[in-house]
NUKE-763200 format. One line per field, with one value per residue (C-alpha): residue number from 1; residue in one letter; x, y, z. Coordinates in steps of 0.5 Angstrom, whole numbers, always signed. Layout:
<rs>
tordo (NUM, ...);
rolo (A, ...);
u (X, ...);
v (Y, ...);
w (Z, ...);
</rs>
This chain:
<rs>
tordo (1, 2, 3, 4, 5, 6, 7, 8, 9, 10, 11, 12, 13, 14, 15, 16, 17, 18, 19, 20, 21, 22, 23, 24, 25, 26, 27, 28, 29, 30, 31, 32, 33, 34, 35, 36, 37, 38, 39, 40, 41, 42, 43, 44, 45, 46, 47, 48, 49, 50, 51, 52, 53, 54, 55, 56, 57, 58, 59, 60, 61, 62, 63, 64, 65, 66, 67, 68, 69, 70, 71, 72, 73, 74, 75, 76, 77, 78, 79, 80, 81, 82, 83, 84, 85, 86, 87, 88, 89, 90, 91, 92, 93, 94, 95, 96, 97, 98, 99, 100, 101, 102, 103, 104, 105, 106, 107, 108, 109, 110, 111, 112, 113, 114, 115, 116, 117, 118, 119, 120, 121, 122, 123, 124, 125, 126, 127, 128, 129, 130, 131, 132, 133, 134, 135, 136, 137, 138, 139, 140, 141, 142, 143, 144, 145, 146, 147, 148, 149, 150, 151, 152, 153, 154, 155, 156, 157, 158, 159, 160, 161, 162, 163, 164, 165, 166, 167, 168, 169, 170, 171, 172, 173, 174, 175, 176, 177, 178, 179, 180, 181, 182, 183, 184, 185, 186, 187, 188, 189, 190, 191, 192, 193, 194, 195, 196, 197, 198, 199, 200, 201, 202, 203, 204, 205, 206, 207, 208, 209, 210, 211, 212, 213, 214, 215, 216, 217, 218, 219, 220, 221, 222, 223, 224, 225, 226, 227, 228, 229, 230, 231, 232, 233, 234, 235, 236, 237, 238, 239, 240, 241, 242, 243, 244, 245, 246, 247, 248, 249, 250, 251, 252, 253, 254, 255, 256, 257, 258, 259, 260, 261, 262, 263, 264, 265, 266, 267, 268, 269, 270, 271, 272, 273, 274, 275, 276, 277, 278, 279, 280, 281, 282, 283, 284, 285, 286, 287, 288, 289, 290, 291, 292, 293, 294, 295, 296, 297, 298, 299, 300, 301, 302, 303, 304, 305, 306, 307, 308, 309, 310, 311, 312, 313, 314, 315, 316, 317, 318, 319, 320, 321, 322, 323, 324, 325, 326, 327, 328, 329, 330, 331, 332, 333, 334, 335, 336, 337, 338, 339, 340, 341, 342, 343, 344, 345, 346, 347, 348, 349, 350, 351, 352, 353, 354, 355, 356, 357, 358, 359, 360, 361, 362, 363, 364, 365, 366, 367, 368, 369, 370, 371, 372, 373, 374, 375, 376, 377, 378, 379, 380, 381, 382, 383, 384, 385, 386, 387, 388, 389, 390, 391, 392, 393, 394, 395, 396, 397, 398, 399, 400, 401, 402, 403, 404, 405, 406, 407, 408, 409, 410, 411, 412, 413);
rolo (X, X, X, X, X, X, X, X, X, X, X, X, X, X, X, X, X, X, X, X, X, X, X, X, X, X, X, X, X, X, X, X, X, X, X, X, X, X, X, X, X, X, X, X, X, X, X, X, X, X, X, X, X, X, X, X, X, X, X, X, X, X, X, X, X, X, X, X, X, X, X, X, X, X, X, X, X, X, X, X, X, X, X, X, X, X, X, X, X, X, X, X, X, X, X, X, X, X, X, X, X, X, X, X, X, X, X, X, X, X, X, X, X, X, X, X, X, X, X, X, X, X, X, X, X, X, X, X, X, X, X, X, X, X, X, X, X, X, X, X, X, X, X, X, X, X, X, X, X, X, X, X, X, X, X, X, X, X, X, X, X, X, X, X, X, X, X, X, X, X, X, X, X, X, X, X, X, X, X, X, X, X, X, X, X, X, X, X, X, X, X, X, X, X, X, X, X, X, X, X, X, X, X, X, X, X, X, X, X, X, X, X, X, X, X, X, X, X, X, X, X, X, X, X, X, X, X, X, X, X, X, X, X, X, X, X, X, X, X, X, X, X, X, X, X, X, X, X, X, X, X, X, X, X, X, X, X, X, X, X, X, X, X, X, X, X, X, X, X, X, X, X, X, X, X, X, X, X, X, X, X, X, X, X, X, X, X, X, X, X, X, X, X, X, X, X, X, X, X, X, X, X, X, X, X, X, X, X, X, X, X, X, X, X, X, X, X, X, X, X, X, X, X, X, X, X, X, X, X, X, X, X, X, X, X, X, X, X, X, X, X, X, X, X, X, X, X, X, X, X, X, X, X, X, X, X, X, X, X, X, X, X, X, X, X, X, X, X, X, X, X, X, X, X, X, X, X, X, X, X, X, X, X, X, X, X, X, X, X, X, X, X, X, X, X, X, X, X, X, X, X, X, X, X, X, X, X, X, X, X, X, X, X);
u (+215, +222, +226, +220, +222, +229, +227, +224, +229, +235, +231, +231, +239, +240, +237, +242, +248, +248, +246, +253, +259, +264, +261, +263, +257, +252, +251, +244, +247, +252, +246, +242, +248, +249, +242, +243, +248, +245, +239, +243, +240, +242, +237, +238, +233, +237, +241, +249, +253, +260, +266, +269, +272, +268, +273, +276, +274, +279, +280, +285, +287, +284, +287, +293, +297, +300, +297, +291, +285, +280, +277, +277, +273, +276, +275, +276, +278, +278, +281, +278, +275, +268, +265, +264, +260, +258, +254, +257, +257, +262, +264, +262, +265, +263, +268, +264, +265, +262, +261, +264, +263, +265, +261, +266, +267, +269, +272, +268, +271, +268, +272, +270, +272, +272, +271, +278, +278, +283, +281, +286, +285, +285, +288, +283, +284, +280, +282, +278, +281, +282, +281, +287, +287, +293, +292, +295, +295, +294, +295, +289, +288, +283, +281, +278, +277, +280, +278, +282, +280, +283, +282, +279, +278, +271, +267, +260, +256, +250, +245, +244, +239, +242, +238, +239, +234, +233, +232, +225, +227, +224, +228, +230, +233, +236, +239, +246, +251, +257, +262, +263, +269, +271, +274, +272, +274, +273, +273, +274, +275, +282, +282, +287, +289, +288, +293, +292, +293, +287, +288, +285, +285, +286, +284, +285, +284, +289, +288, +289, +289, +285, +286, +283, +284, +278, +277, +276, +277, +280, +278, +280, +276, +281, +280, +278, +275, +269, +270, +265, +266, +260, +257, +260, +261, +267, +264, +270, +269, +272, +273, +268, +266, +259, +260, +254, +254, +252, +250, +256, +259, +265, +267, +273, +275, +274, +280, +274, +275, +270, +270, +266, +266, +269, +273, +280, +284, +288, +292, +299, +303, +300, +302, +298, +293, +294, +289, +289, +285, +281, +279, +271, +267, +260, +256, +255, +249, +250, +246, +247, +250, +244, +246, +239, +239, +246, +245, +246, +254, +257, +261, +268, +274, +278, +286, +289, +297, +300, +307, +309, +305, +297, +293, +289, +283, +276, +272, +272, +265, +264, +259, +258, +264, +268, +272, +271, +275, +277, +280, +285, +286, +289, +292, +296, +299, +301, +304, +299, +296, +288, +283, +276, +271, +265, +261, +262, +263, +270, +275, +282, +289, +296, +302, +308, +305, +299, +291, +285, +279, +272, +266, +262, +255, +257, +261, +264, +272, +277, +285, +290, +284, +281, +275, +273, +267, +268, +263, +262, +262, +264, +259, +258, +257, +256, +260, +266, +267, +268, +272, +274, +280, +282, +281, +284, +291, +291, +290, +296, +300, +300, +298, +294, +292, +287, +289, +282, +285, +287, +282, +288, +289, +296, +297, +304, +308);
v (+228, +231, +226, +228, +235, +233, +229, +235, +240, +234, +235, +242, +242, +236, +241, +247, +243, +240, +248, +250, +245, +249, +252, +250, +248, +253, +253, +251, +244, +244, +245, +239, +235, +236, +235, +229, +226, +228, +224, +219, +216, +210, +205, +203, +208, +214, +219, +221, +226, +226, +231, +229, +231, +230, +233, +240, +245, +251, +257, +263, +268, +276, +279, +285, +280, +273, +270, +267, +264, +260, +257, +249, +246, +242, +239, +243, +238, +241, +236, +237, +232, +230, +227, +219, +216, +210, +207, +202, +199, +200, +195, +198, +194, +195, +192, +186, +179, +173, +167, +162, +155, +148, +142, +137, +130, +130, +123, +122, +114, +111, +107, +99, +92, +87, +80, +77, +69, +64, +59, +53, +45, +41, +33, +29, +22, +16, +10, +3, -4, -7, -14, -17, -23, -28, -34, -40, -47, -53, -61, -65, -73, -78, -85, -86, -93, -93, -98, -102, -106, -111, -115, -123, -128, -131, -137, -139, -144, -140, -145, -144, -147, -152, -152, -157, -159, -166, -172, -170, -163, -161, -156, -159, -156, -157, -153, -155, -151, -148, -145, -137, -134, -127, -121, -118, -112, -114, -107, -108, -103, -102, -97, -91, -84, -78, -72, -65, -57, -53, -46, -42, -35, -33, -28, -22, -16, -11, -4, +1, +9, +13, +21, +26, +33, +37, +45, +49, +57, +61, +68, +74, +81, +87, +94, +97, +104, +105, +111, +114, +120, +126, +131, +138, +144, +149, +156, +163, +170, +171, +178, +180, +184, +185, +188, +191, +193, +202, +204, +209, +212, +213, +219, +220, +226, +223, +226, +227, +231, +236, +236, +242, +243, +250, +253, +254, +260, +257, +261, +259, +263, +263, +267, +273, +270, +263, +257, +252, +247, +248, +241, +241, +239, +237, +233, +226, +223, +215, +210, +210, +203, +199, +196, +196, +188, +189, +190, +197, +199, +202, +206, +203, +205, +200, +203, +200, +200, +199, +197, +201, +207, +208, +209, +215, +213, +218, +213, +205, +201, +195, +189, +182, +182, +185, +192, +196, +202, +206, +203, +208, +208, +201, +200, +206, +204, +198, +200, +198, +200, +201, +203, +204, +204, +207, +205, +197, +198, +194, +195, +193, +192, +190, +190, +185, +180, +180, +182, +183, +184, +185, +188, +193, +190, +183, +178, +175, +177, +174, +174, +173, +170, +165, +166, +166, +169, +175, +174, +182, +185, +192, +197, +205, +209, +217, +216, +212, +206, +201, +194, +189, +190, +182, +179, +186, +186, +178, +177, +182, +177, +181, +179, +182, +180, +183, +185, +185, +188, +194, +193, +195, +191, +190, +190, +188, +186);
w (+56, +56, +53, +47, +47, +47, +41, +37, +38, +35, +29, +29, +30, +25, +20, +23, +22, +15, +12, +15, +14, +16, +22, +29, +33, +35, +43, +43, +39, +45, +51, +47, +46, +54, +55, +52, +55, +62, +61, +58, +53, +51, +47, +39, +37, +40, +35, +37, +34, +32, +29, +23, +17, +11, +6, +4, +0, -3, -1, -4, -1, -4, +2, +1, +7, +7, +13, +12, +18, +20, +25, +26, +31, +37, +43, +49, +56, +63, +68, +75, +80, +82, +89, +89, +94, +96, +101, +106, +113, +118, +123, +130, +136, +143, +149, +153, +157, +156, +161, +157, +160, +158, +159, +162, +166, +174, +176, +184, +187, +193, +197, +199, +198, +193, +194, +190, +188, +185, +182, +184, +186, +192, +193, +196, +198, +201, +204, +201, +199, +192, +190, +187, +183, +180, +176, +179, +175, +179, +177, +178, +176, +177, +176, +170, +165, +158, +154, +150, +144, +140, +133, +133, +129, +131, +128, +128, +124, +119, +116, +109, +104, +98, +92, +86, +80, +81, +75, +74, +74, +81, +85, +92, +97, +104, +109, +111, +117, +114, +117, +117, +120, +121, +124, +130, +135, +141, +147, +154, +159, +162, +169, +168, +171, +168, +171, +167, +169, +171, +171, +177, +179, +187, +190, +196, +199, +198, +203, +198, +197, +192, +190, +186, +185, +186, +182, +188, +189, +194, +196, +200, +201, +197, +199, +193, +190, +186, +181, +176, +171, +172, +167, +170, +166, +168, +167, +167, +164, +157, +154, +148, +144, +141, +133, +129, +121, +121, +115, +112, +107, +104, +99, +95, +89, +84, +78, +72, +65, +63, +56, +51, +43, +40, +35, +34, +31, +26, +21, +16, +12, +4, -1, -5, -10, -9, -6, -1, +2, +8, +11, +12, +19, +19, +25, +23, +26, +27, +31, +40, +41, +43, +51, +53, +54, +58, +65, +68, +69, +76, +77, +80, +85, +83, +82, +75, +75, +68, +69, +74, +72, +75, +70, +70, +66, +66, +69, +70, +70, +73, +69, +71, +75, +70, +70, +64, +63, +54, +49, +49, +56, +56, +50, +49, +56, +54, +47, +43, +37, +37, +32, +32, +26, +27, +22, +23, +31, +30, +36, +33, +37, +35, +39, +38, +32, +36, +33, +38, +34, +38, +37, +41, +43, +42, +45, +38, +39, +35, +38, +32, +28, +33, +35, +42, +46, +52, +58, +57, +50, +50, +51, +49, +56, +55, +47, +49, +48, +54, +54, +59, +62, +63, +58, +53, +57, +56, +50, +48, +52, +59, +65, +70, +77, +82, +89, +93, +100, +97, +90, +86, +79, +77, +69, +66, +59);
</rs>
């Protein structure tokens, strides 16, 4: 219901404003501009108001001097401070003792004998006999018969039968001896002896000794100790200290500016009866920056130091991990040029033939013409616009580091 209130009166001082564009802005505009930034309406559908010329219109001076006025409108900024506080823990510790024991091993022996052997080898001998044995050869002979042949001629009377054919032609035969001669051998037996070597073993028995060596084994008791590690656990007394988290809040001042529309005197030296131009202020509508599919931004504690110098920003803003802090703040403090054009929402920083170029609301940006994307685009928090410090001063070629012990960042070129 508020925020619709809030609504209609806005129509109703839109109205007011465009009658009068030369006017400074009423009260009742500033209370709703105020009430506006209180409730902090940031959607895409919420209307933002800004102070710019329009153009200029020529007045002449009809009055009887030669100084002319008129009032201009300005922004008027008040530095002051502001308690921040933020929810912590503290570390509450509390002095004690603790058993601290150790699990160990203890050595117990026990004294007794081992039995100690030597594997060595005995000589055993036994008296027997052995057989030795010599060939020996001996001459024997015997009588034996030889028998001696010779060759004779012997002569005997064979009968044989003639046959011959007589006158009549008959065969006629007759036996007749004929006398037969011829060789023949004739043997007899002659006696002789006949002596030959005969080979013959002699044997004996010999006393003899046979000896062996035999594995054996020699033993002796030795004193000896039989130890064995047992489980012990070796106890003392440690001091400790027994710590808790205690919800806490730490409060600092934080330096802010409280800034208010009004109207300036402004007076210049003008001839009598001659014109002049007199610059034209209107309150511009224009669309809020659309952050609402952003997560929310917090506020931060963080000390920025730009060469040497801190860094007195209006507020810093930490979102997804990276700080945010003005344009103007970081870019003039490190010498660069920065220009802002509302109607296209375009960021453009030089310093050293270097171009930054990013965009509110996206997370599209451009270094020296080269595309390349931020983790978090610049966002519109309250009608000023934020943008993240690292990669802003990095793109100008500064380095930038972070101190987490003291939260400090340390920015140079």
């Amino acid at each position: 219901m508020k925020v619709q209130g809030i609504c209609s009166a806005l129509i109703t001082a839109m109205t007011l404003v465009t009658s009068s564009f030369a006017a400074a802005p009423s009260p009742a505009f500033e209370a709703l501009e105020a009430e506006l930034n209180n409730i902090g309406l940031k959607s895409k559908n919420d209307i933002c108001y800004r102070q710019e010329q329009t153009g200029t219109r020529t007045e002449c001076n009809t009055s009887g001097s030669d100084r002319v006025c008129h009032d201009e409108p300005r922004r008027e900024c008040e530095d002051t401070t502001r308690r921040e506080c933020e929810d912590t823990t503290r570390r509450e510790c509390t002095d004690t003792t603790r058993r601290e024991c150790t699990d160990t091993t203890r050595r117990e022996c026990t004294d007794t004998t081992r039995r100690e052997c030597t594997d060595t080898t005995r000589r055993e001998c036994s008296n027997t006999t052995r057989r030795e044995c010599r060939n020996e050869s001996e001459r024997v002979c015997e009588s034996v018969n030889r028998r001696e042949c010779s060759n004779q001629q012997v002569c005997r009377n064979v009968p044989d039968e003639v046959c011959r054919t007589d006158a009549n032609g008959n065969r006629v035969c007759q036996t007749v001896q004929r006398r037969v001669c011829e060789n023949e051998q004739v043997c007899r037996d002659v006696p002789d002896q006949v002596c030959r070597n005969v080979d013959r073993q002699v044997c004996r028995d010999v006393p003899h000794q046979e000896c062996r060596d035999v594995p054996d084994q020699v033993c002796r008791n030795v004193p000896d100790q039989v130890c064995r590690n047992v489980p012990d656990q070796v106890c003392r007394n440690v001091p400790d200290q027994v710590c808790r988290n205690v919800p806490d809040q730490v409060c600092r001042n934080v330096p802010d500016q409280i800034c208010r529309n009004t109207t300036e005197r402004v007076c210049r030296d003008v001839p009598r009866n001659s014109c002049y131009e007199v610059p034209v202020y209107e309150q511009v509508p224009y669309e809020c920056e659309d952050n609402t599919n952003l997560p929310r931004p917090t506020l931060s504690n963080v000390t920025i130091i730009v060469n040497g110098q801190r860094l007195q920003a209006a507020k810093t803003y930490m979102q997804q991990g990276r700080l945010l802090l003005p344009i103007r703040a970081l870019f003039e403090a490190l010498g660069a040029r920065v220009d802002y054009a509302a109607a296209t929402k375009k960021i453009t920083a030089t310093y050293q033939g270097r171009t930054v170029v990013m965009t509110v609301g996206s997370t599209a940006a451009s270094v020296d013409g080269r595309s390349v994307k931020v983790d978090v685009p610049p966002i519109n928090i309250g009608g000023s616009v934020y943008i993240p410090l690292r990669f802003a001063g990095e793109s100008l070629g500064a380095t930038v580091d972070y101190n987490a012990a003291s939260r400090t960042v340390t920015v140079r070129n």
